[in-house]
C-alpha positions as CSV (number, residue, x, y, z in Angstrom):
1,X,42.7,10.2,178.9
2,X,38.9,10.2,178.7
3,X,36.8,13.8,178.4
4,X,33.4,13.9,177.9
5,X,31.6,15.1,174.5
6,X,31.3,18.2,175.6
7,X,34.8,19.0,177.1
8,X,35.7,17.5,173.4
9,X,33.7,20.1,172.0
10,X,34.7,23.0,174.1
11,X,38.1,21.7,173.1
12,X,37.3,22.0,169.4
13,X,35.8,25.6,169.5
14,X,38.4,26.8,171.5
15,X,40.7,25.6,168.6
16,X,38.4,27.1,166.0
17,X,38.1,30.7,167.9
18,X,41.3,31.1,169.0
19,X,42.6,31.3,165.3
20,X,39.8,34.0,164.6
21,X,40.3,38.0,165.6
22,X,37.5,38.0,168.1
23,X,38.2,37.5,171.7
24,X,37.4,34.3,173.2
25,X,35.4,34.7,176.2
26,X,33.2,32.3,178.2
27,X,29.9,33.9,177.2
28,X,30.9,33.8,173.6
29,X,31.6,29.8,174.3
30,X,28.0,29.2,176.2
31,X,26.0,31.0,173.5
32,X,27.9,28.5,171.0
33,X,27.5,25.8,172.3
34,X,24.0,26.3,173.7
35,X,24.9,25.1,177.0
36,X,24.5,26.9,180.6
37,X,27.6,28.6,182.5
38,X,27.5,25.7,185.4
39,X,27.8,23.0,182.3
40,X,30.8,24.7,180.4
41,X,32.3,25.6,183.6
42,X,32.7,21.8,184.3
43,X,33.9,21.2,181.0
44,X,36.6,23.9,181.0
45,X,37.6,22.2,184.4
46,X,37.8,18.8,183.1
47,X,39.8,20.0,180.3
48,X,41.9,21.8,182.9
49,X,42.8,18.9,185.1
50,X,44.0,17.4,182.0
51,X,46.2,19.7,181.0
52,X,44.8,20.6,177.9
53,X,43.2,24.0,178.3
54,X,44.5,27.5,180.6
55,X,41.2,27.7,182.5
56,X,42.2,31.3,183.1
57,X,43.3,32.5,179.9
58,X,40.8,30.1,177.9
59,X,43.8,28.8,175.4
60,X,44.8,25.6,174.6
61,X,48.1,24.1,176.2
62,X,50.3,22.0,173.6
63,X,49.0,18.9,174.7
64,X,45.5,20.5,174.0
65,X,46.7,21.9,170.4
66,X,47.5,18.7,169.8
67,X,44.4,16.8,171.1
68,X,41.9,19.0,169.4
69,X,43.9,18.5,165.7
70,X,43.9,14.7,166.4
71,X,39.9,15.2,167.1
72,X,39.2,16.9,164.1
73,X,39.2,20.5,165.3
74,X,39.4,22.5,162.1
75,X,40.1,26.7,162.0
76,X,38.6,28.2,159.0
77,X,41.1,28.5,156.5
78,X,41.9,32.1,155.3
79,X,43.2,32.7,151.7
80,X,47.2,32.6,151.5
81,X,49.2,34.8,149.0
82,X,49.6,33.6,146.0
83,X,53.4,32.4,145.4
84,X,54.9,34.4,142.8
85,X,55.5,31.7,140.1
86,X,59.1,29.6,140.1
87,X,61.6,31.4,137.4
88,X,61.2,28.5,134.1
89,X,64.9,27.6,134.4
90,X,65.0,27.2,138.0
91,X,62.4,24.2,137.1
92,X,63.9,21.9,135.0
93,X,67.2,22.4,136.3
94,X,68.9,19.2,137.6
95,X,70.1,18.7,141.3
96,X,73.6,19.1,142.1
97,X,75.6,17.9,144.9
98,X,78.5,19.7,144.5
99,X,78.5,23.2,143.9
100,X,80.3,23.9,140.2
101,X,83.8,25.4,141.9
102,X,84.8,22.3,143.5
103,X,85.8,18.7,141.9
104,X,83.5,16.3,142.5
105,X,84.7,13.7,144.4
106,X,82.7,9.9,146.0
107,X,80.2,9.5,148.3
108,X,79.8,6.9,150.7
């Protein structure tokens, strides 16, 4: 499947936007990208025909997801919660296959 630069960068800010709050519309897209409604309207069909964009809704299908990762599409990465530190003994403790009630018996 061949899409032009720009369908790959339509692809690539839809990606980016969609995991922002604001809502993705197709002015917001043209300012962007500095390119003209007639210009991103033919991108947005390309990527359409290819099944990797909802022309109506402006989101990516699975197959675009996928595309726009593999591209290097990249959302901006928001701060996770800290994970509340592992209990000590929980660290160093060994890895059991059987659980301590039954006899341990072989593995094939």
């Amino acid at each position: 499947m061949q899409i032009t630069a720009l369908a790959r960068r339509v692809l690539q800010l839809v990606f980016a936007l969609s995991s922002s709050g604001a809502t993705l519309t197709r002015p917001r897209l043209e300012r962007r990208l500095g390119v003209s409604a007639i210009e991103l309207n033919d991108a947005v069909t390309q990527l359409a025909r290819s099944g990797l964009l909802d022309a109506q809704r402006l989101r990516l299908t699975l197959t675009g997801l996928a595309c726009a990762v593999a591209s290097g599409a990249s959302s901006k990465a928001r701060p996770r919660a800290a994970k509340a530190a592992a209990p000590e003994c929980a660290v160093r403790a060994p890895i059991t296959l059987f659980s301590r009630r039954e006899a341990p018996r072989a593995v094939a």
